[in-house]
C-alpha positions as CSV (number, residue, x, y, z in Angstrom):
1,X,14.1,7.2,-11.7
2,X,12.3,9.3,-14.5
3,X,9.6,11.9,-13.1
4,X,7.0,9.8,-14.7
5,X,7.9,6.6,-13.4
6,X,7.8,8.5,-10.0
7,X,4.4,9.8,-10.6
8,X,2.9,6.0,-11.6
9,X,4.5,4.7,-8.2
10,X,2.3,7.5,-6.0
11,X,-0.6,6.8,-8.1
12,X,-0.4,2.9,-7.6
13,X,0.3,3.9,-4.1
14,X,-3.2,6.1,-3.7
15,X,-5.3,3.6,-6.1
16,X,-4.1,1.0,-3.8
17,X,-4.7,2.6,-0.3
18,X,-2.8,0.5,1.8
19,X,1.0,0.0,2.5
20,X,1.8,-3.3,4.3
21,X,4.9,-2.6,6.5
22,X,6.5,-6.0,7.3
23,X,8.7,-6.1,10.5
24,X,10.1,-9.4,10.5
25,X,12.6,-11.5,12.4
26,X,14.3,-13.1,8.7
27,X,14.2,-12.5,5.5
28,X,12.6,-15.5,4.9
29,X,9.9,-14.6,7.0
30,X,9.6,-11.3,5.7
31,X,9.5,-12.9,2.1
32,X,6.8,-15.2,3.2
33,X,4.7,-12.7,5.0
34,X,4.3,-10.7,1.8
35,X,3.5,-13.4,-0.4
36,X,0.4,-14.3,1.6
37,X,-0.3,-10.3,2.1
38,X,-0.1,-10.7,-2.2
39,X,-2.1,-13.7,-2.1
40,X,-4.7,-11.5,0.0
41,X,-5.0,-8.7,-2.6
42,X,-2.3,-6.4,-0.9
43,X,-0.2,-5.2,-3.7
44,X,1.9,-2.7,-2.2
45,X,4.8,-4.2,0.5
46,X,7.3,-2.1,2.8
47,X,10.4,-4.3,4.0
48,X,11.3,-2.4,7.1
49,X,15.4,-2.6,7.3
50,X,15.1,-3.6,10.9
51,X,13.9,-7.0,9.7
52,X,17.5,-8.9,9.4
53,X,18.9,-9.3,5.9
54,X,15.8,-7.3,4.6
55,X,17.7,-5.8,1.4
56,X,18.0,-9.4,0.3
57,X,14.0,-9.9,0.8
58,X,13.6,-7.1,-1.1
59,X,15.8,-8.2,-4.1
60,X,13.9,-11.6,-3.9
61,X,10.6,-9.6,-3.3
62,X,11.3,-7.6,-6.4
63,X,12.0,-10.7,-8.3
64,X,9.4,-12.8,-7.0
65,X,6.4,-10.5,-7.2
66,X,6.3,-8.7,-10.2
67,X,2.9,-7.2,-9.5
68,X,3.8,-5.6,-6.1
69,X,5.2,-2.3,-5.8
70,X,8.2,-3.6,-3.3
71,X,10.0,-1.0,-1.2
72,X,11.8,0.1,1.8
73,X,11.2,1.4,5.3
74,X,13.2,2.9,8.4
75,X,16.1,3.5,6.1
76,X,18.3,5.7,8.4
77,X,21.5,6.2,5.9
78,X,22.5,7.3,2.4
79,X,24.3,3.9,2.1
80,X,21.0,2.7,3.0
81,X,18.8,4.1,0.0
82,X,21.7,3.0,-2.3
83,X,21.5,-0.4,-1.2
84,X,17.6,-0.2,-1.7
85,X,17.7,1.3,-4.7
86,X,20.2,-1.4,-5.7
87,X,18.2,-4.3,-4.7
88,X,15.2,-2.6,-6.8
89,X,13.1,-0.9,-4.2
90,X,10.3,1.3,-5.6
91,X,10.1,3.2,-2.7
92,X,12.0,4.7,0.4
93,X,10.9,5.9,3.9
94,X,12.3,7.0,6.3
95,X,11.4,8.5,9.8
96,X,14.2,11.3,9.6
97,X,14.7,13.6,7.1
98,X,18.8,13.8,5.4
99,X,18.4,15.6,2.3
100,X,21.4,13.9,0.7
């Protein structure tokens, strides 16, 4: 991801001034939940891993809502942030810090 692109992501991030972390107990639910946070004016939606197959809701997120930034939470691995990045997450966090 190009520097710039970078810097429009924390910018949409600070216009916005809310994240909506999703915790879910399905990807379906996780996908549903954010549509009706989109439908509410939330444009910027974190799929936290722990919410079962929640790579796939962000590929479907990332498909579906093309005016939401879509991104990740409690990603704990490198694998993790590949398979993110992958599924076309905007974002990453993570509560630990593994500078690979």
């Amino acid at each position: 991801m190009a520097v710039l692109e970078r810097t429009r992501i924390l910018q949409r991030i600070e216009e916005a001034g809310l994240i909506a972390v999703i915790r879910s107990d399905s990807a379906r639910q996780a996908v549903d939940t954010c549509k009706a946070l989109r439908d509410g004016g939330v444009t910027i939606l974190e799929v936290a891993l722990t919410t079962p197959g929640g790579v796939h809701a962000i590929e479907q997120l990332v498909e579906e809502l093309d005016d939401c930034l879509i991104g990740a939470g409690t990603v704990m691995s490198v694998a993790a942030v590949h398979d993110v990045a992958k599924a076309g997450a905007a974002f990453v966090f993570a509560p630990n810090v593994n500078l690979d």
